[in-house]
Chimera marker file (.cmm) of the C-alpha trace (Angstrom):
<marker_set name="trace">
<marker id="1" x="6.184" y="-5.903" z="42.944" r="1" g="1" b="0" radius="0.5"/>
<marker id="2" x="6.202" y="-3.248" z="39.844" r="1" g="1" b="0" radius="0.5"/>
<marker id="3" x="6.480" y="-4.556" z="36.137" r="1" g="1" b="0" radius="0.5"/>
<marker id="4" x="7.175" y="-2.241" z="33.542" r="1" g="1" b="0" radius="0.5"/>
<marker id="5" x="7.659" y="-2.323" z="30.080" r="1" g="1" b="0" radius="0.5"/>
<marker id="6" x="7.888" y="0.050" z="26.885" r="1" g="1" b="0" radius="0.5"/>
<marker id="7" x="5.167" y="1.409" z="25.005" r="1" g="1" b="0" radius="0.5"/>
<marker id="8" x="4.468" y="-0.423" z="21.685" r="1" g="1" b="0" radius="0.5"/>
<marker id="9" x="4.395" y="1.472" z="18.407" r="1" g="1" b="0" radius="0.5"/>
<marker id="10" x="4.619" y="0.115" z="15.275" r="1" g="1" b="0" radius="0.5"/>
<marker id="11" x="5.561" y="3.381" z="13.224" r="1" g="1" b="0" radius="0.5"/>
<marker id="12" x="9.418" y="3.679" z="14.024" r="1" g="1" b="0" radius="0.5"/>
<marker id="13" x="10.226" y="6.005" z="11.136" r="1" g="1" b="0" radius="0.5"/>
<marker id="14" x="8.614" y="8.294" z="9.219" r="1" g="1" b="0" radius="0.5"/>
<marker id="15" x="6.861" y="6.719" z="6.531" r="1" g="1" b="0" radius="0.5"/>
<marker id="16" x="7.557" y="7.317" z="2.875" r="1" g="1" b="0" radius="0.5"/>
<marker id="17" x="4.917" y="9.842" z="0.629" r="1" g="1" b="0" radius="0.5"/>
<marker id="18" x="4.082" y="10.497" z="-2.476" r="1" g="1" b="0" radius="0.5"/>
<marker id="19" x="3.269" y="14.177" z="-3.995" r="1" g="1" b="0" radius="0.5"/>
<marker id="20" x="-0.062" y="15.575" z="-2.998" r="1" g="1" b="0" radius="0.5"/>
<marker id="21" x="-3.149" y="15.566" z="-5.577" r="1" g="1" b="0" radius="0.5"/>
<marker id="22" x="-2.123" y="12.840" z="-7.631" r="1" g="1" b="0" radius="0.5"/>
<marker id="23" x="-4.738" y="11.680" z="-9.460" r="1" g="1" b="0" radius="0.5"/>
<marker id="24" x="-5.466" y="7.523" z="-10.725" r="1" g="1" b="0" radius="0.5"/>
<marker id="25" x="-3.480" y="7.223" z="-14.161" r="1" g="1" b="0" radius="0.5"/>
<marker id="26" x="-6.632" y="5.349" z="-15.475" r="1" g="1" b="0" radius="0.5"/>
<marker id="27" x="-8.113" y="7.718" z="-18.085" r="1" g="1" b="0" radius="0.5"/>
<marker id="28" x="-11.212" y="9.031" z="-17.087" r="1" g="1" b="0" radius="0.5"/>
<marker id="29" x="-10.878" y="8.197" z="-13.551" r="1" g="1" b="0" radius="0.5"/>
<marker id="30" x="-10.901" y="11.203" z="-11.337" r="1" g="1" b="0" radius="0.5"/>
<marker id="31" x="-10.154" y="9.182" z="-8.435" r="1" g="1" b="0" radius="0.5"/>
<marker id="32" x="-7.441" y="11.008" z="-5.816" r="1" g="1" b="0" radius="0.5"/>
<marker id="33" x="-4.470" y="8.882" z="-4.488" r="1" g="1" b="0" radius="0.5"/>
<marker id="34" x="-3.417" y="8.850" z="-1.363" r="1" g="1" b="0" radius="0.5"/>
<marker id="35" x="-0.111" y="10.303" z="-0.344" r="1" g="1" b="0" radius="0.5"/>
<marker id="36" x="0.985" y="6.673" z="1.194" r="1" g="1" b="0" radius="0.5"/>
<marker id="37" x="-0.324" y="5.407" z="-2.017" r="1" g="1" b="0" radius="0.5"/>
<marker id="38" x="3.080" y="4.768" z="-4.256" r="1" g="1" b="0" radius="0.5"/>
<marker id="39" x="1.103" y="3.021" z="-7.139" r="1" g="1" b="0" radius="0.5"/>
<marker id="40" x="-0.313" y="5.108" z="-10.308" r="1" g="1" b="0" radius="0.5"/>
<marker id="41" x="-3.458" y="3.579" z="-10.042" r="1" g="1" b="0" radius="0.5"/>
<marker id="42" x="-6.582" y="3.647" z="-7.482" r="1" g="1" b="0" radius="0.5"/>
<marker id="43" x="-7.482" y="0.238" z="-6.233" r="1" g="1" b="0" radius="0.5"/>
<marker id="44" x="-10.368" y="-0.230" z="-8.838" r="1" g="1" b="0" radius="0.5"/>
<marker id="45" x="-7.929" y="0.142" z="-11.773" r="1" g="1" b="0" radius="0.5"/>
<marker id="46" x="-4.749" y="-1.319" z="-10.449" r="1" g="1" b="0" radius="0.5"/>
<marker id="47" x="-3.365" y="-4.511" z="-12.150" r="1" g="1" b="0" radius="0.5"/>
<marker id="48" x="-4.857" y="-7.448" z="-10.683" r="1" g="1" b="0" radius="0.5"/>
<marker id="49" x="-1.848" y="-9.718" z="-8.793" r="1" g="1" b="0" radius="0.5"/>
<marker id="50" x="-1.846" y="-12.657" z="-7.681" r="1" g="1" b="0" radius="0.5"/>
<marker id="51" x="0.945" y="-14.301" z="-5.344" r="1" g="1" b="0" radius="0.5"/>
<marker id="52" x="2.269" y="-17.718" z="-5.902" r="1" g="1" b="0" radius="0.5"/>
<marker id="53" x="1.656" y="-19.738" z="-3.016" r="1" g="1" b="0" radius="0.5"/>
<marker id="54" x="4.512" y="-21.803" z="-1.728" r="1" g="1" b="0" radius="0.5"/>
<marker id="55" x="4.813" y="-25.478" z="-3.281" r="1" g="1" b="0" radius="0.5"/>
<marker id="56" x="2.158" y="-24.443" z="-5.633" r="1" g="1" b="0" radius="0.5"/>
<marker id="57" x="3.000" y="-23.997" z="-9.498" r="1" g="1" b="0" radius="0.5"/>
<marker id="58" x="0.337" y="-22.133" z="-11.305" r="1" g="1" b="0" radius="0.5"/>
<marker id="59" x="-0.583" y="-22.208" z="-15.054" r="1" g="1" b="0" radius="0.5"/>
<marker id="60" x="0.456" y="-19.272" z="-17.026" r="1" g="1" b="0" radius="0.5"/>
<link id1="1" id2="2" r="1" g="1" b="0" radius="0.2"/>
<link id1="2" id2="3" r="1" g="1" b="0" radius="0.2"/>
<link id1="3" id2="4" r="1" g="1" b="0" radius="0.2"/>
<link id1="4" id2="5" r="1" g="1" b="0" radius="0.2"/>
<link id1="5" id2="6" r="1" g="1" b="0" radius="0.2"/>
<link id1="6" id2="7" r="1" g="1" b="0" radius="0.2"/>
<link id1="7" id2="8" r="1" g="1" b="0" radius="0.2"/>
<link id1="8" id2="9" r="1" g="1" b="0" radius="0.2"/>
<link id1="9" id2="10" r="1" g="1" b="0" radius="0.2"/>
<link id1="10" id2="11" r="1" g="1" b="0" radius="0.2"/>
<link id1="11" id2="12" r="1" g="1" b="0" radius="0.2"/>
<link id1="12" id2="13" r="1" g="1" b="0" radius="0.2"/>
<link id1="13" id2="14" r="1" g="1" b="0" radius="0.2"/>
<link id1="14" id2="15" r="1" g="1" b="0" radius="0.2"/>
<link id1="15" id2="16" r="1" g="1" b="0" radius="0.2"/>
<link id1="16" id2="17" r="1" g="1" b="0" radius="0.2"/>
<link id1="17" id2="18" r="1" g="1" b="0" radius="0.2"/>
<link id1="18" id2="19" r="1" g="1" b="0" radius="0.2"/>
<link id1="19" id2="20" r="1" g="1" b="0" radius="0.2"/>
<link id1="20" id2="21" r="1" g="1" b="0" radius="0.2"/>
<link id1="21" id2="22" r="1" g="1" b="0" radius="0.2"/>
<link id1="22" id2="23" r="1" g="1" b="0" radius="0.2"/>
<link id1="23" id2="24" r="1" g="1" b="0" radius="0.2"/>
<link id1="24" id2="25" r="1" g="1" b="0" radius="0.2"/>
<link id1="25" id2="26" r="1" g="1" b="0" radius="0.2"/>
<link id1="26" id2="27" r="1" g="1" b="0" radius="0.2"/>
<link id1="27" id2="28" r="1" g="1" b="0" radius="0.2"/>
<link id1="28" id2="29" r="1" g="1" b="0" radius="0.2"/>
<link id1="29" id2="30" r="1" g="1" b="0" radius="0.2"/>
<link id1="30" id2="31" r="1" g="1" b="0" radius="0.2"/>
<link id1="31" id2="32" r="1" g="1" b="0" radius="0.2"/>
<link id1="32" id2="33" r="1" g="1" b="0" radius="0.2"/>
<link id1="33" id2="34" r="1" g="1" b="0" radius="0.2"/>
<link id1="34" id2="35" r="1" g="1" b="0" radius="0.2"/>
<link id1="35" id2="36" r="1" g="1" b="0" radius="0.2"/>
<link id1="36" id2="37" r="1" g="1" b="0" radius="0.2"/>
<link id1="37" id2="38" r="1" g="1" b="0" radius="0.2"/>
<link id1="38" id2="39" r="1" g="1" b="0" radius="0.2"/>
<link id1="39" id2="40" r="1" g="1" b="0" radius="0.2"/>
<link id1="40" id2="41" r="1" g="1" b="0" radius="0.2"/>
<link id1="41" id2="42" r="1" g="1" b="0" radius="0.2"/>
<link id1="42" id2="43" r="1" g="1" b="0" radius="0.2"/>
<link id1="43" id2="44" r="1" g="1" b="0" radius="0.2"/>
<link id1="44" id2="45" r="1" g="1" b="0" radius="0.2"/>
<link id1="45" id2="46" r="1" g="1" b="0" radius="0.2"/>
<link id1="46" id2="47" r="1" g="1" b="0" radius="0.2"/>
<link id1="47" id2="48" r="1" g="1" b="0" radius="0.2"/>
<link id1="48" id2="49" r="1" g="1" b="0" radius="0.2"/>
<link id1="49" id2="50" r="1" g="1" b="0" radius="0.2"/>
<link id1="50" id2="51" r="1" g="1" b="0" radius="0.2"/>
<link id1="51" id2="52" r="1" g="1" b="0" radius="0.2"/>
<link id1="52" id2="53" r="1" g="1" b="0" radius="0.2"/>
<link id1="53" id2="54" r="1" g="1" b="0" radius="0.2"/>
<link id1="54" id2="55" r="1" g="1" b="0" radius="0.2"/>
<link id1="55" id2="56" r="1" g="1" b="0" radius="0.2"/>
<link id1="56" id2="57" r="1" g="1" b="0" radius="0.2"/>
<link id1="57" id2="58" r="1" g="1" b="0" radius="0.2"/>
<link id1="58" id2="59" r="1" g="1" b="0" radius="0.2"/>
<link id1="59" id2="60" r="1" g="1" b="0" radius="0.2"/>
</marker_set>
C-alpha cells in the first residue's frame, strides 16, 4: 500500500513589497524597514494597538 499526498507550502503567491531602504518615519530613528514591512514605522515607534476582544467593550 502507497499513500501520497502534496507538498505543503504556505506561500502560494508572491508576497507584496515595499521599496528598498526605507527608513522608520520616526525622526531621529535611523532604523531600516523591511521590504515586507508596509508600515512607516519600525516596531519600537509604531502606534501601539490594541484589538477588541469579542464580547468585551473597552473604555475609551
Amino acid at each position: 500500500m502507497r499513500v501520497q499526498g502534496e507538498r505543503f507550502t504556505s506561500i502560494e503567491r508572491n508576497l507584496p513589497r515595499s521599496a528598498d531602504g526605507r527608513v522608520c518615519g520616526e525622526p531621529g530613528c535611523t532604523t531600516r524597514l523591511s521590504v515586507y514591512n508596509e508600515q512607516e514605522f519600525c516596531a519600537l515607534h509604531a502606534p501601539m494597538v490594541v484589538p477588541r476582544m469579542r464580547g468585551k467593550v473597552l473604555d475609551d
